[in-house]
C-alpha positions as CSV (number, residue, x, y, z in Angstrom):
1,X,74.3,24.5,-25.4
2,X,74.2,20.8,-23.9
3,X,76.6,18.5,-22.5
4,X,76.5,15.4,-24.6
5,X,75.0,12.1,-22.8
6,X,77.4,9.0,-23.4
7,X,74.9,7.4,-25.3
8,X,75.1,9.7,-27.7
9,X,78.9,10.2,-28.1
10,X,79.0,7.2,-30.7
11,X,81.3,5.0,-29.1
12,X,82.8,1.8,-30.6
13,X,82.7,-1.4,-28.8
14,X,86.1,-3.5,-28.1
15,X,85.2,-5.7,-31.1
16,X,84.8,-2.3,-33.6
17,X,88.0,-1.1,-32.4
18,X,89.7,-4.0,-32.9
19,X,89.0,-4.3,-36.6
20,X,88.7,-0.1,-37.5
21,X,91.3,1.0,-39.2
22,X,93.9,2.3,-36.9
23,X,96.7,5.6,-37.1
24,X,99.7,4.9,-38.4
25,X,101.3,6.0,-35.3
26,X,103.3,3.7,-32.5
27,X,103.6,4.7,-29.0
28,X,107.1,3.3,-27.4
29,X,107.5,4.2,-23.4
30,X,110.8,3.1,-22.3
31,X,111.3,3.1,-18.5
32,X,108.2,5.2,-17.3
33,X,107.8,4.6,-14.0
34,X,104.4,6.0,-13.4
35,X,101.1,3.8,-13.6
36,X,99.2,6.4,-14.0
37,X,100.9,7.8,-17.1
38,X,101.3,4.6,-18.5
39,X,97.2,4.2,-18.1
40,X,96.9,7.8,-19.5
41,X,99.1,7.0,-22.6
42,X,96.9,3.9,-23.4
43,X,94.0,6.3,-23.1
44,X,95.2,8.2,-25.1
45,X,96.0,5.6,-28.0
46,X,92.6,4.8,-27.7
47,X,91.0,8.1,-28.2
48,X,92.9,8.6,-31.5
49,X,93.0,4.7,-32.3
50,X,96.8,4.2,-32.3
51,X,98.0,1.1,-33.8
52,X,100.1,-0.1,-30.7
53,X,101.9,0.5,-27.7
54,X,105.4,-0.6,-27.0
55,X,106.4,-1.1,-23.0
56,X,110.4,-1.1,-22.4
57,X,112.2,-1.4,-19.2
58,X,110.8,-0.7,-16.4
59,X,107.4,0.4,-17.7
60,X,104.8,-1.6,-15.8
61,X,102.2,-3.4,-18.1
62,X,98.8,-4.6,-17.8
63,X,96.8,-6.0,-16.3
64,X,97.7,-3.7,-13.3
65,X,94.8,-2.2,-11.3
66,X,96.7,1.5,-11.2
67,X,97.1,1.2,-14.7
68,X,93.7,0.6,-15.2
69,X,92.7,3.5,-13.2
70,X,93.7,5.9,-15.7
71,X,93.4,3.7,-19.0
72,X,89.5,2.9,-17.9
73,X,89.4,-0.7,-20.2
74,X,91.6,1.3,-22.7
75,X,94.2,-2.2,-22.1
76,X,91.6,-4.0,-23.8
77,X,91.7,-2.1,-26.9
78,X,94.5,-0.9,-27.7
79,X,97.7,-3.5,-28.9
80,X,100.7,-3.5,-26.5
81,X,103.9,-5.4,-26.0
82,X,106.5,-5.4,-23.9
83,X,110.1,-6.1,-24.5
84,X,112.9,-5.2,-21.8
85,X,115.2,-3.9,-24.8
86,X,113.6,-0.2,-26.5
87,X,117.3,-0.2,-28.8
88,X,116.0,-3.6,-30.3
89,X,112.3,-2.6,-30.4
90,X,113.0,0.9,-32.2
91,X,115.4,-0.9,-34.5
92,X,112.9,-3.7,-35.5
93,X,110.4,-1.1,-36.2
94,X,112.7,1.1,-38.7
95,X,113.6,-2.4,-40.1
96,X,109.9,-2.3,-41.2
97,X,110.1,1.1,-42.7
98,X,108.5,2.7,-39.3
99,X,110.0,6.3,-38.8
100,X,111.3,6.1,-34.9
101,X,111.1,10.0,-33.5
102,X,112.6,10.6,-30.1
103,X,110.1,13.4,-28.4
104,X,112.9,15.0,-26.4
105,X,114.9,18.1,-26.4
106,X,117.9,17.3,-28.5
107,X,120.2,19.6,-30.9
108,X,118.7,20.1,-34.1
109,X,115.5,18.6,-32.9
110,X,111.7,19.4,-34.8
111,X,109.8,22.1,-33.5
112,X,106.3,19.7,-33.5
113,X,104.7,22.8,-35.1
114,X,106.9,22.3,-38.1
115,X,107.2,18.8,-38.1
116,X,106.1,17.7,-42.1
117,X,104.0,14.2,-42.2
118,X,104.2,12.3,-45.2
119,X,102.1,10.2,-46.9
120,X,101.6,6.9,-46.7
121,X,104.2,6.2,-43.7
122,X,104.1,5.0,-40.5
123,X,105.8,6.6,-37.6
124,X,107.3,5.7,-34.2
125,X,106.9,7.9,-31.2
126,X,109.5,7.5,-28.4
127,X,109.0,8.7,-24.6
128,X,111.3,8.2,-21.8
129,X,111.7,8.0,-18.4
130,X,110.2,10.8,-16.9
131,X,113.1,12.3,-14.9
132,X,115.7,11.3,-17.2
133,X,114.1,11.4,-20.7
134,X,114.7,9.2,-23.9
135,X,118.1,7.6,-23.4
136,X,121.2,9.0,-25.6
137,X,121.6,5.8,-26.9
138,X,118.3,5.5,-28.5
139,X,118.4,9.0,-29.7
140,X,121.6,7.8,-31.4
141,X,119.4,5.2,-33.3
142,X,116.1,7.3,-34.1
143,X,115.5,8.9,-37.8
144,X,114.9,12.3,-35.7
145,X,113.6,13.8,-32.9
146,X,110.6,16.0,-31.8
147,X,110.4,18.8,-29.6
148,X,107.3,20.6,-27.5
149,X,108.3,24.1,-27.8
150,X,107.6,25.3,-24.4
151,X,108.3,29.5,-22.9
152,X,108.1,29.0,-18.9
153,X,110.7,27.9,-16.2
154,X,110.3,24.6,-16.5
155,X,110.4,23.3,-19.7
156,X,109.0,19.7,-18.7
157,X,105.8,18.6,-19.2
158,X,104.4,15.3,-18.0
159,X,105.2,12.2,-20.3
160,X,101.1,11.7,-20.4
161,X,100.8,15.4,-21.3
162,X,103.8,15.0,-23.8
163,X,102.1,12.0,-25.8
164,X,98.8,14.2,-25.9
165,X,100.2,16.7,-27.5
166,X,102.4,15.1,-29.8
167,X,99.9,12.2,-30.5
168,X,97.0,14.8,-31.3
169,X,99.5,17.0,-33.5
170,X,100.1,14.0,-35.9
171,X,96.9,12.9,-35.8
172,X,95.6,16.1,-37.3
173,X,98.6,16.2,-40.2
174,X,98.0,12.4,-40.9
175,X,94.4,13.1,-41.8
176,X,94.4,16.3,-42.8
177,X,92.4,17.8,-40.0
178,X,92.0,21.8,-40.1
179,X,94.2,23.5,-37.3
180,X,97.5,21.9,-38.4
């Protein structure tokens, strides 16, 4: 066995990321206060070419040198916005047929393992703060909610860890993937 060299890892450049075909997933953050998570998340969205980012609130954006830290040129790829309103950005995206999903821990919320994709839809993934979690009011507004099952003492996991997961998980059902 042998570690793989970058040059052989078949990277895209900006300009072929730009124009592949991208998930039909949406990363919202609303209020994260971490750089570093917000970097992650963008890194994130690149690895699995996520079709944009959302930054409510308080959520920093770029350019930001502790963003970039983490995100390592993934700003340059991936499509953000911000908008100081997450109630008006997750209603504008249902208004476009966009599934908004809360990933918190709610009543009645989606165990991610049994969360069903469907075909040919798009689908919104909302993260809050990371003390207080998605507000209730935008949970009021969402089509559902996901949750990381999780066994310990905590259950919290970092909002960067949280979009992993969640962002990998629909990956796989969206295209099919074995393991899902």
């Amino acid at each position: 066995m042998r570690k793989l060299e970058n040059k052989e890892l078949d990277r895209k450049s900006v300009e072929d990321f730009i124009e592949s075909e991208k998930t039909p997933l949406i990363i919202v953050l609303d209020d994260i206060r971490s750089l570093h998570n917000i970097g992650s998340v963008f890194r994130t969205a690149d690895a699995f070419l996520i079709e944009k980012i959302y930054l409510c609130g308080i959520t920093a954006t770029p350019p930001n040198k502790e963003i970039h830290k983490t995100a390592l040129g993934a700003t340059e790829t991936v499509t953000w916005e911000y908008s100081d309103n997450v109630l008006k950005v997750i209603e504008d995206l249902k208004s476009n047929d966009v599934m908004a999903l809360a990933v918190e821990q709610v009543e009645s919320a989606v165990f991610l393992q049994n969360f069903k994709v469907e075909k040919n839809k798009k689908y919104a993934l909302i993260f809050g703060n990371e003390v207080f979690g998605v507000s209730q009011d935008a949970i009021a507004i969402c089509d559902g909610t996901i949750e990381i099952p999780q066994l310990g003492t905590k259950h919290s996991l970092n909002i960067s860890v949280s979009a992993g997961i969640v962002v990998w998980d629909l990956f796989v059902k969206i295209n099919g993937l074995k393991g899902s």
